[in-house]
C-alpha positions as CSV (number, residue, x, y, z in Angstrom):
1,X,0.0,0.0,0.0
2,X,2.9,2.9,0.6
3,X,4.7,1.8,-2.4
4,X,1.2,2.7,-4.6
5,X,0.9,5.5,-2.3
6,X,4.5,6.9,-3.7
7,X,4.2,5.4,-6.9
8,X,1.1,7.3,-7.3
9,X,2.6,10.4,-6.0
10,X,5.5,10.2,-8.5
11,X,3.3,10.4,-11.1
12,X,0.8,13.0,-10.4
13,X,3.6,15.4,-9.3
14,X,6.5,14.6,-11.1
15,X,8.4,14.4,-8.4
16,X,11.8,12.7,-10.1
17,X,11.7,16.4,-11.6
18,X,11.8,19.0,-10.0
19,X,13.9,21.5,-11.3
20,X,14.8,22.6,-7.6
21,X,17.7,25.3,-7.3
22,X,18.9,24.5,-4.0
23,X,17.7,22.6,-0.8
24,X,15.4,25.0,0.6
25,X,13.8,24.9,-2.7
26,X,13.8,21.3,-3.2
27,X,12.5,21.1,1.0
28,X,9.3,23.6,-0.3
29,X,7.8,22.0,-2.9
30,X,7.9,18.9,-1.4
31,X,6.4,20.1,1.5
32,X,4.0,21.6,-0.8
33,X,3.0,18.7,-2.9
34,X,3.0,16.4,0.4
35,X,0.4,18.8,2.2
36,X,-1.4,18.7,-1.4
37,X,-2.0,14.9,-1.3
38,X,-3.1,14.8,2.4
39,X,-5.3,18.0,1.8
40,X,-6.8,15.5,-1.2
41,X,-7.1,12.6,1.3
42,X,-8.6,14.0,3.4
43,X,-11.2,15.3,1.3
44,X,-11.9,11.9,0.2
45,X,-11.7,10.6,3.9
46,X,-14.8,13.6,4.1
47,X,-16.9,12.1,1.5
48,X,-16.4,8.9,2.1
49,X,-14.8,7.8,-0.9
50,X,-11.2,6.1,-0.8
């Protein structure tokens, strides 16, 4: 189940490229798309769906 979870994740937000400039970059949109996805989730959680 976590490896679909990240495979998923990969693909919806390209996250093997990310064209980050430096760490704190690279640390922000992760933290970005991370929130994203458990934002989503928990929408889903919400309306019952899975």
């Amino acid at each position: 189940m976590v490896e679909t979870f990240f495979a998923q994740m990969c693909d919806q937000f390209n996250l093997k490229r990310n064209y980050a400039k430096s760490y704190e970059g690279l640390a922000v949109r992760l933290a970005s798309k991370l929130s994203s996805m458990s934002i989503l989730h928990w929408i889903n959680h919400l309306n019952g769906k899975n």
